[in-house]
C-alpha positions as CSV (number, residue, x, y, z in Angstrom):
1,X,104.8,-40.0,209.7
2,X,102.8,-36.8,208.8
3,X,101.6,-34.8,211.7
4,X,98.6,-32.8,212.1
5,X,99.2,-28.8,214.1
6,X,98.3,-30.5,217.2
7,X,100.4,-33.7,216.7
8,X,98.3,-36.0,215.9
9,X,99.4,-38.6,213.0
10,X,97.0,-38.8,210.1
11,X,95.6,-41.9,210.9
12,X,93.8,-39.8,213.6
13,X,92.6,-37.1,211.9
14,X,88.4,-38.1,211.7
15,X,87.2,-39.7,209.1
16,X,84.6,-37.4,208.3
17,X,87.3,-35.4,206.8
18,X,87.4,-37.7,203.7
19,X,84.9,-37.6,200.7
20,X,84.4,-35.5,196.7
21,X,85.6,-31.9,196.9
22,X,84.6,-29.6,194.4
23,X,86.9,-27.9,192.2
24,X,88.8,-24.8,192.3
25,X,89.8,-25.0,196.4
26,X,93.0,-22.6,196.2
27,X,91.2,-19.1,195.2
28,X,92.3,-17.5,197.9
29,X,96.2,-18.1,198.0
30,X,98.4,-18.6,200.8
31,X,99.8,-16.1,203.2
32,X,102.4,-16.6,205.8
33,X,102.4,-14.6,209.1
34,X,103.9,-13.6,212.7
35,X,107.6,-15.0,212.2
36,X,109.7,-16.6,215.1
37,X,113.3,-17.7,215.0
38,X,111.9,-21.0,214.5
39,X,108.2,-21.0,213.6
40,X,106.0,-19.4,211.2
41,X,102.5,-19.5,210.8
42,X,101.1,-20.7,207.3
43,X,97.9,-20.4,206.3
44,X,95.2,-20.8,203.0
45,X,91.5,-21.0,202.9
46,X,89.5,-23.8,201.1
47,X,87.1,-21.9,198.9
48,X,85.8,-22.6,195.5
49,X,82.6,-20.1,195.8
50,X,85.0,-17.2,197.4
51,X,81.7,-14.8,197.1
52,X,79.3,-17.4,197.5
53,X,80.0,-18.8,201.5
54,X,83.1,-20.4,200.7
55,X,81.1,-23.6,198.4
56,X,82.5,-26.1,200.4
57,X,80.5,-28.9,201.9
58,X,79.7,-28.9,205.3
59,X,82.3,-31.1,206.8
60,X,86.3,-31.2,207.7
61,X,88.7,-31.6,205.2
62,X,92.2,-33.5,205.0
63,X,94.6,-30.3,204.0
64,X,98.3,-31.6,203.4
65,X,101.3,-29.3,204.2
66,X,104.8,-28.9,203.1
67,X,107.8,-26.7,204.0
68,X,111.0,-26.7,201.9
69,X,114.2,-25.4,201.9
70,X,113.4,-24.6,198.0
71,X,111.2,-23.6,195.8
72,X,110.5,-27.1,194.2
73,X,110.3,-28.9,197.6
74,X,113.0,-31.1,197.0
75,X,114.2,-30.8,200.4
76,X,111.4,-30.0,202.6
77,X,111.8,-30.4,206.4
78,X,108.4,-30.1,207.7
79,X,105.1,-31.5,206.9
80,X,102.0,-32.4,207.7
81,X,98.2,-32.9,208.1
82,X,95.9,-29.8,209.4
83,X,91.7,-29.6,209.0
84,X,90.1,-27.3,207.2
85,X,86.9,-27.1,209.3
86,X,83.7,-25.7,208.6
87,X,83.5,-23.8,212.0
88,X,86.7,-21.3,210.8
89,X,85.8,-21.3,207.4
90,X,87.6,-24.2,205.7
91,X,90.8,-22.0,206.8
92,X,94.0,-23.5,207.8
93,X,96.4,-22.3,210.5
94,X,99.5,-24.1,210.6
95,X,102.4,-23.0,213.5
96,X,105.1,-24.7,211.8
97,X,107.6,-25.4,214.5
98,X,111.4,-26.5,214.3
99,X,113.0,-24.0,211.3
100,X,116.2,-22.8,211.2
101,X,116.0,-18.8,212.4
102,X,116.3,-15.9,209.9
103,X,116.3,-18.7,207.2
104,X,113.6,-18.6,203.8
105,X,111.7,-21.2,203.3
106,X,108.9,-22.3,200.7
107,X,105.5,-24.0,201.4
108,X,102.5,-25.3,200.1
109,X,99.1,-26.9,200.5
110,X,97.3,-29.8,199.1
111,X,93.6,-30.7,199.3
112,X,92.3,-33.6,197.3
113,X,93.8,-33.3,194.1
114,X,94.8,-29.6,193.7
115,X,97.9,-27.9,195.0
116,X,97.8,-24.2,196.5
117,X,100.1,-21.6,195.1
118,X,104.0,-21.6,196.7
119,X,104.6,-19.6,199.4
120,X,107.8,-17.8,200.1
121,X,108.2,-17.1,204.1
122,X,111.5,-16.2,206.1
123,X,111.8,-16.8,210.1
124,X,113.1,-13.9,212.7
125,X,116.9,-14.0,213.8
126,X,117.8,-15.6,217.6
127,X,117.2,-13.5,220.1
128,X,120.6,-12.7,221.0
129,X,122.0,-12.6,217.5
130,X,123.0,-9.1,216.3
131,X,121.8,-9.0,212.7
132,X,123.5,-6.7,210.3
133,X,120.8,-5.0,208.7
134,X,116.4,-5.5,209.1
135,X,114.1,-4.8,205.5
136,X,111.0,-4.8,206.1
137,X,107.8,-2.5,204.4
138,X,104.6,-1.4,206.5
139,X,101.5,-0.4,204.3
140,X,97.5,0.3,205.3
141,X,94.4,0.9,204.4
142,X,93.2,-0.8,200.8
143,X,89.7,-0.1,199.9
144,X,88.7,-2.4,197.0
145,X,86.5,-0.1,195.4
146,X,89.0,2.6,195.0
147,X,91.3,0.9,192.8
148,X,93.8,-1.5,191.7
149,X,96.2,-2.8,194.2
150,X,99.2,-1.6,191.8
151,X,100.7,-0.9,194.8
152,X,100.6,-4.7,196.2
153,X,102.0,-6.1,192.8
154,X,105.2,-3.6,193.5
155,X,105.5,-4.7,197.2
156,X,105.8,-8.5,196.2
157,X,109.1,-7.6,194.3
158,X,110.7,-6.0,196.9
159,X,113.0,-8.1,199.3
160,X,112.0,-7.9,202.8
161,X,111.8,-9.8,206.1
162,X,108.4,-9.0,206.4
163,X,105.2,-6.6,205.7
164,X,103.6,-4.9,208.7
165,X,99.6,-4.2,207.8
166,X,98.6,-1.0,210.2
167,X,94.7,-1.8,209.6
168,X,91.7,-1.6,207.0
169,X,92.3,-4.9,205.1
170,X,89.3,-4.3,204.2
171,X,86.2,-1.4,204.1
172,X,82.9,-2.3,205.0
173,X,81.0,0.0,203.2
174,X,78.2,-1.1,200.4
175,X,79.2,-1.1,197.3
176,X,79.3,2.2,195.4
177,X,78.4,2.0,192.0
178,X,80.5,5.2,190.7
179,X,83.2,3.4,192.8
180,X,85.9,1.4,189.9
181,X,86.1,-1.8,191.3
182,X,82.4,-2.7,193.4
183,X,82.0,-4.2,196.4
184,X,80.2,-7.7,196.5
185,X,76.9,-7.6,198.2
186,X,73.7,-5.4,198.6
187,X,74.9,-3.1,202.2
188,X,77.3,-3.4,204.9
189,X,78.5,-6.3,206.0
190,X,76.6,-7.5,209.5
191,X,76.5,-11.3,209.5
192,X,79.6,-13.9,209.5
193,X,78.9,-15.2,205.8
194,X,78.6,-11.5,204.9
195,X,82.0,-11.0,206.2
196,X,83.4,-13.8,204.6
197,X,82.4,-12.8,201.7
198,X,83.7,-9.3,201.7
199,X,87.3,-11.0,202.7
200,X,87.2,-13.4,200.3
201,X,86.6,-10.5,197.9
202,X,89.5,-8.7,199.2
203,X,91.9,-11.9,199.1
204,X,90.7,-13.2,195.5
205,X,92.6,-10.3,194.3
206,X,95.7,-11.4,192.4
207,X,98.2,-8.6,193.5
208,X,97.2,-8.9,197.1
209,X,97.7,-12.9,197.3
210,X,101.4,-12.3,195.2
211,X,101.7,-10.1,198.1
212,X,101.1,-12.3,200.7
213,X,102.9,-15.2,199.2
214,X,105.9,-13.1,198.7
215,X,106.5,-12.8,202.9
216,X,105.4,-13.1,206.1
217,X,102.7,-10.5,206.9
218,X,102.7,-9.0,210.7
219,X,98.7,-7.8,210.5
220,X,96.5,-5.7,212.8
221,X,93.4,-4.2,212.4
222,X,91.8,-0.6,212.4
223,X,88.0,0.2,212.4
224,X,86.9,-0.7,208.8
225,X,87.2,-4.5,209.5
226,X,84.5,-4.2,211.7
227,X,82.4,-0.3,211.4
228,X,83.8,3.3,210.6
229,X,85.3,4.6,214.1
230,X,84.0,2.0,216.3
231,X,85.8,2.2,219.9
232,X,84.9,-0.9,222.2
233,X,81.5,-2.1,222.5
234,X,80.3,1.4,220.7
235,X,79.5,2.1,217.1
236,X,80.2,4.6,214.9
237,X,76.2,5.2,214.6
238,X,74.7,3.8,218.2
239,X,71.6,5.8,217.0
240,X,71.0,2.5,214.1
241,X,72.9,-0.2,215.8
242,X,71.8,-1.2,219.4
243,X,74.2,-2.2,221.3
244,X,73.0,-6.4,221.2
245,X,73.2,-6.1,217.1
246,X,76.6,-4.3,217.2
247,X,78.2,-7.1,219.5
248,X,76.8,-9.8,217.5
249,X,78.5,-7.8,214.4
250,X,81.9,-7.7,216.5
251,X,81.7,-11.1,217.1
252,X,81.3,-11.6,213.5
253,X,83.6,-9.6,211.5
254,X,86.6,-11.0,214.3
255,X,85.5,-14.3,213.4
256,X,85.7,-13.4,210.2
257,X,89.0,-11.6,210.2
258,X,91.2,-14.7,211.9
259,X,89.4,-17.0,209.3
260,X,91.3,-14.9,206.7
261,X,94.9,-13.5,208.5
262,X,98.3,-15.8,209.2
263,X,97.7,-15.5,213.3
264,X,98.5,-18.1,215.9
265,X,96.0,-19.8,218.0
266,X,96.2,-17.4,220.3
267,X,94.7,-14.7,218.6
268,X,91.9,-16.8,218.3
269,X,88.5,-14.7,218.9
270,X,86.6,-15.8,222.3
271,X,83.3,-13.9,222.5
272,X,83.9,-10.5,221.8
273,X,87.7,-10.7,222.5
274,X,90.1,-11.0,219.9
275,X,94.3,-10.6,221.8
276,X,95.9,-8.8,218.9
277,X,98.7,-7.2,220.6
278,X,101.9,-8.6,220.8
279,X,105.7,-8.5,220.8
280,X,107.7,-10.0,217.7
281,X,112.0,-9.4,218.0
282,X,114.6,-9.4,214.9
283,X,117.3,-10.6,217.5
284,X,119.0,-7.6,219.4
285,X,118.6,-5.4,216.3
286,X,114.8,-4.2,216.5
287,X,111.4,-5.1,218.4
288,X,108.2,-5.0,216.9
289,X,105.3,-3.8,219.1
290,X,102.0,-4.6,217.3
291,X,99.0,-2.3,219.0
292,X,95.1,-2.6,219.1
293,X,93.6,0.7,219.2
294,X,90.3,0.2,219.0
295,X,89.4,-3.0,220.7
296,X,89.7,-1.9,224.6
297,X,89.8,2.1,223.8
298,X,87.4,4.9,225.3
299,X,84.9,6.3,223.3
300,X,86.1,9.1,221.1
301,X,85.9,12.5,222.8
302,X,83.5,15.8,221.2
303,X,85.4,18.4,222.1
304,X,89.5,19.3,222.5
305,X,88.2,19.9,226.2
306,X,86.9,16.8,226.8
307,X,90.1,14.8,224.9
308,X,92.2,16.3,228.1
309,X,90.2,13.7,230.2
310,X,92.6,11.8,232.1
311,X,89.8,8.8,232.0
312,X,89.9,8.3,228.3
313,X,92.5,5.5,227.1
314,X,93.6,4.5,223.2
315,X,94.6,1.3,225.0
316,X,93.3,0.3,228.1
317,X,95.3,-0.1,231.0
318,X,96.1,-3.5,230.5
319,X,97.8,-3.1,226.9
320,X,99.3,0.6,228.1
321,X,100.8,-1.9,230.4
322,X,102.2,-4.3,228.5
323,X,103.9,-1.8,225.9
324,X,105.7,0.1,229.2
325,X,107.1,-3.2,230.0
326,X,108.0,-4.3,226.6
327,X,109.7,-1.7,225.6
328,X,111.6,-0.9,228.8
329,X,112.7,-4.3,228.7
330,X,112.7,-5.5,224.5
331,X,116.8,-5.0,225.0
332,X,116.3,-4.2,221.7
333,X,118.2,-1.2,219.6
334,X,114.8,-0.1,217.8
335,X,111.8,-0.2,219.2
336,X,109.0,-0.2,216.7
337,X,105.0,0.1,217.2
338,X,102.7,-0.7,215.0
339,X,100.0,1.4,215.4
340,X,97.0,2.2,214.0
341,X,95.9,6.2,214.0
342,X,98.2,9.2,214.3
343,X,100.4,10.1,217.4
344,X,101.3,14.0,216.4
345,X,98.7,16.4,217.3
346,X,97.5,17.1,213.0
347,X,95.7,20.6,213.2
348,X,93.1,20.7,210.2
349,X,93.2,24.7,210.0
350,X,95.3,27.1,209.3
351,X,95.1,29.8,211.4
352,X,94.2,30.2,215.3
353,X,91.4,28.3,215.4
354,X,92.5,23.9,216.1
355,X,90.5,21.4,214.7
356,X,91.1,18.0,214.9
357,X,90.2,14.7,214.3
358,X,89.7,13.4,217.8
359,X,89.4,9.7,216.4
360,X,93.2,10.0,216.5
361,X,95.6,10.2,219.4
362,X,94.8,14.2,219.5
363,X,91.6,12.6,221.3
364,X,93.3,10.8,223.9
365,X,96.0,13.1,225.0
366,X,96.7,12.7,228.5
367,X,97.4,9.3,228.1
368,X,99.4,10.6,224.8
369,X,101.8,12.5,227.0
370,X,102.3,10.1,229.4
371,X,103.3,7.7,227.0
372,X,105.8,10.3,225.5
373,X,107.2,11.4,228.0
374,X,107.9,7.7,228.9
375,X,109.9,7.7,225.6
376,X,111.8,10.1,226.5
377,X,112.7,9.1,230.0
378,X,116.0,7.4,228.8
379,X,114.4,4.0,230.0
380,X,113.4,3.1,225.9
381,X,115.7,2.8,223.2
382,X,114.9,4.6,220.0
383,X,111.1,4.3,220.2
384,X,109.6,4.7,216.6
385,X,105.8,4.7,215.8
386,X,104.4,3.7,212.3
387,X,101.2,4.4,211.1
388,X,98.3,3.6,208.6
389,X,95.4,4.9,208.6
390,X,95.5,8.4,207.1
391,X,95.7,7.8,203.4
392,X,98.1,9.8,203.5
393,X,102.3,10.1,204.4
394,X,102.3,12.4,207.6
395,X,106.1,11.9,208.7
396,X,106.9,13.8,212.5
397,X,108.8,14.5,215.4
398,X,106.9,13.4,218.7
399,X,107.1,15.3,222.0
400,X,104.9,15.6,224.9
401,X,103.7,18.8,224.3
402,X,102.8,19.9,220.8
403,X,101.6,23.3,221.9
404,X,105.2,23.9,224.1
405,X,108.3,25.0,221.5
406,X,110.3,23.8,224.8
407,X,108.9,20.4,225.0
408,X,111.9,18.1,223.7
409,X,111.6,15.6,220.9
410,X,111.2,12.0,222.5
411,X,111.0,10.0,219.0
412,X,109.4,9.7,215.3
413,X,106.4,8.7,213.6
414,X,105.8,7.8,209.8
415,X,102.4,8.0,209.0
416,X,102.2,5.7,205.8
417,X,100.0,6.5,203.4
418,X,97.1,4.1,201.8
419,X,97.7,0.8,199.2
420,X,94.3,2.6,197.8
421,X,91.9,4.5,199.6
422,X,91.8,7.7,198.7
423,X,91.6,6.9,194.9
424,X,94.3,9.0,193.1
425,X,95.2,11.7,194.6
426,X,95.3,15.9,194.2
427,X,98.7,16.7,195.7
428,X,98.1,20.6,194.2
429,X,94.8,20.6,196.4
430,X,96.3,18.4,199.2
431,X,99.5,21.0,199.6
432,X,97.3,24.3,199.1
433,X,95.1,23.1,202.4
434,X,98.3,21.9,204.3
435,X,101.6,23.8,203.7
436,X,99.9,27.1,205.4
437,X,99.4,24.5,208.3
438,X,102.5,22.9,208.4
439,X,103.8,26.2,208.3
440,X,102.3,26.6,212.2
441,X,103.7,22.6,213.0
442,X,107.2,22.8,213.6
443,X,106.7,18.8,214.4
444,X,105.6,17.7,210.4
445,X,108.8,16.9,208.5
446,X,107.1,15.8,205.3
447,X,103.3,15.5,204.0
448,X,102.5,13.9,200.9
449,X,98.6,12.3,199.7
450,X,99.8,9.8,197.1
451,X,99.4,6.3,197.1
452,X,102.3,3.4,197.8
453,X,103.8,1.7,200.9
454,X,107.1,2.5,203.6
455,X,110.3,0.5,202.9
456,X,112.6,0.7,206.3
457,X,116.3,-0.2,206.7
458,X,117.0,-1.0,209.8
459,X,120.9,-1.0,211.3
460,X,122.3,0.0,214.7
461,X,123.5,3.0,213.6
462,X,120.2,4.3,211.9
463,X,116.5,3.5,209.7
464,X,116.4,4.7,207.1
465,X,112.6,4.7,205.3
466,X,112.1,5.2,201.5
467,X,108.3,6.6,200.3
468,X,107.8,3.9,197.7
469,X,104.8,5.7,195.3
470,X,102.7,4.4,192.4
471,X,101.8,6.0,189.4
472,X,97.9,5.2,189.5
473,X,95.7,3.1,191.4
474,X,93.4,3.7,188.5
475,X,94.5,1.3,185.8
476,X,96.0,-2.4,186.4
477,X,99.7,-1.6,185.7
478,X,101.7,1.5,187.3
479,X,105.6,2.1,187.7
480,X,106.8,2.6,191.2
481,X,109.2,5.3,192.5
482,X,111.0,6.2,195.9
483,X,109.6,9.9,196.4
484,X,111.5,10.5,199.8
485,X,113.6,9.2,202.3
486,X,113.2,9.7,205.8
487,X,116.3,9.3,208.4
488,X,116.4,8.6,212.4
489,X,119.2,8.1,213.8
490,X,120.3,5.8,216.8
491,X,120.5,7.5,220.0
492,X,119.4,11.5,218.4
493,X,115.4,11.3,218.5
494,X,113.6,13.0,215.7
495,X,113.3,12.4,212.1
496,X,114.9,14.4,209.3
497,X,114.1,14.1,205.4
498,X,117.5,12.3,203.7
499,X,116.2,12.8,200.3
């Protein structure tokens, strides 16, 4: 008997989810996402006009399911019937219950007479087991327009447990005609279709689906799925967007955004909430705490004076909450956020005079050093913070006090750099503005502007992260190298280049 997600046998999924389908339904791919010991989600989108609204007629439609213990689904152990409904897009969310944990499997989707691409996933350990070793890779920040996503094509080779994606899946910015690869569209996304489109855009790309289909993706967003440095309800530009029109837009581009990622139900948008943050464990080895820094956060401070507001939260309460508790209590070895924008203060001048960009942590920092020094309390184990956003590799010791030689180290932050944005980089320019500075920032271990992804080995006795870098984002094929390795060690907090 096939089942639909919510149980229900085939014979009562509606009828109006028969009927001709046009051609071409699987453009999108399949992704895989938020891995349990024994559940994963899977997900695809129906979408033969990708640029065009989807193409789909306006009605549900029968999507079949399948996941095997190999890659031609001779022994598959779950299946099913899910709808593809007009309402999300034609998207399907599957939370495909009753796997084995830390165990690959392979799935697939069929719609009238076409089958999706295979999917490769791989559930978390038990809770309590004690797993030997934890690969995973975290990457950010992919602007279409500025270049080829070499880097994804490398990723999907690599053997992980899963890809963490620290925000900007996509950019919303009009397309730019110099730009190599152009946006679709005439201007910035605003509407729902508009943001479909823009995603779909994004996901026809082959390197980014053989990505996704590869692993399981842990995603969270930043500000470009939605508008450049928007914090809450507020826009980057309030001056062009009233507040009614940039609500409506929120509403949209969330919609929008779980139409297109592997999420649970739960993460479902209601209004202009979206809950994004949440807690995934790789048995006792290592806890993942995924963050949402700009959905509940103050609005970013003018001055270094005003950041020193105790009012002003990255998080709100609630969510500062929540991470407090989950990492005093994870019983985990590692504790690992993902996190969106920068945790060391990142001075912009050499010199006596600071400048900084206050859309970071640097604009938020009593609630910065609280945090910290609740790292460092002894009540957290190995707290480690990776980041996106920077387009660049920023990797640092964290302490409560960046301005205090005395305040102690409390843990580490990589700073990944960018799949794309950014283009191809200047690393002569890049190091003549930056070494003088890091020369006055005792915290920076390592800066680098290139493009790539993280690779991190995780065992109890240490993580060990490898700067995977490509050649060009400017041409379709690149090589890949490991530029640097970067080394914490259980129990000692800090990071230290290995290599």
């Amino acid at each position: 008997m096939l089942l639909s997600p919510d149980g229900r046998t085939e014979a009562h999924i509606p009828s109006t989810a028969g009927g001709s389908l046009p051609s071409g339904l699987f453009t999108l791919g399949v992704a895989s996402g938020d891995p349990l010991p024994e559940a994963v989600v899977i997900w695809t989108r129906l979408a033969p006009r990708p640029l065009d609204g989807g193409g789909m007629p306006d009605r549900p439609v029968r999507v079949r399911w399948e996941v095997a213990e190999d890659e031609r689904f001779h022994r598959v152990v779950r299946r099913g019937v899910a709808l593809a409904h007009p309402l999300v897009g034609h998207s399907v969310h599957v939370d495909v219950q009753g796997l084995r944990p830390d165990s690959v499997y392979h799935y697939r989707f069929r719609a009238g007479d076409e089958i999706s691409p295979v999917g490769r996933t791989r559930t978390a350990p038990t809770p309590h087991s004690r797993p030997r070793l934890l690969r995973f890779a975290f990457a950010s920040c992919q602007d279409y327009q500025a270049g080829f996503y070499t880097a994804h094509r490398h990723l999907a080779a690599e053997d992980l447990a899963f890809v963490a994606f620290l925000g900007d899946y996509i950019y919303e910015g009009p397309a730019n005609p110099a730009a190599l690869r152009q946006h679709e569209g005439t201007g910035e996304p605003m509407t729902l279709a508009q943001y479909r489109n823009r995603h779909a855009q994004y996901r026809s790309d082959p390197d980014l689906q053989s990505s996704h289909a590869a692993f399981p993706w842990i995603v969270t967003f930043d500000d470009h799925e939605v508008d450049n440095n928007w914090a809450d309800e507020i826009p980057q530009d309030p001056a062009l967007q009233t507040p009614e029109a940039f609500r409506e837009r929120r509403k949209a581009a969330f919609q929008a955004y779980y139409e297109h990622m592997p999420l649970r139900r739960e993460s479902t948008p209601r209004g202009l909430d979206m809950r994004l943050y949440r807690r995934l464990r790789f048995g006792r080895l290592a806890s993942v705490h995924v963050l949402d820094t700009r959905q509940y956060r103050s609005d970013q401070p003018a001055t270094i004076e005003a950041a020193n507001d105790p009012a002003l939260s990255m998080t709100g309460a609630e969510q500062e909450q929540w991470l407090v508790h989950g990492m005093r209590t994870s019983g985990s070895r590692w504790n690992v956020l993902a996190n969106q924008v920068m945790w060391a203060s990142n001075d912009r001048r050499a010199g006596p005079e600071k400048v900084y960009d206050l859309d970071n942590w640097d604009g938020y920092r009593v609630q910065r050093r609280r945090l910290l020094e609740f790292f460092g309390s002894g009540q957290v184990d190995n707290p480690v913070v990776l980041t996106g956003d920077r387009h660049c590799t920023w990797v640092c010791d964290l302490k409560p006090d960046f301005d205090d030689p005395a305040s102690p180290v409390v843990a580490a932050e990589i700073t990944g750099t960018s799949i794309t944005s950014g283009g191809n980089a200047d690393p002569v320019a890049f190091h003549n503005t930056y070494d003088p500075i890091m020369a006055e920032s005792p915290h920076w271990k390592y800066i680098d502007n290139q493009r790539g992804y993280v690779v991190c080995d995780v065992t109890r006795e240490r993580m060990l992260s490898s700067l995977r870098l490509v050649s060009t984002v400017r041409a379709q094929e690149s090589t890949v190298r490991t530029a640097a390795q970067f080394l914490v060690e259980s129990g000692r907090p800090g990071i230290s280049v290995a290599g």
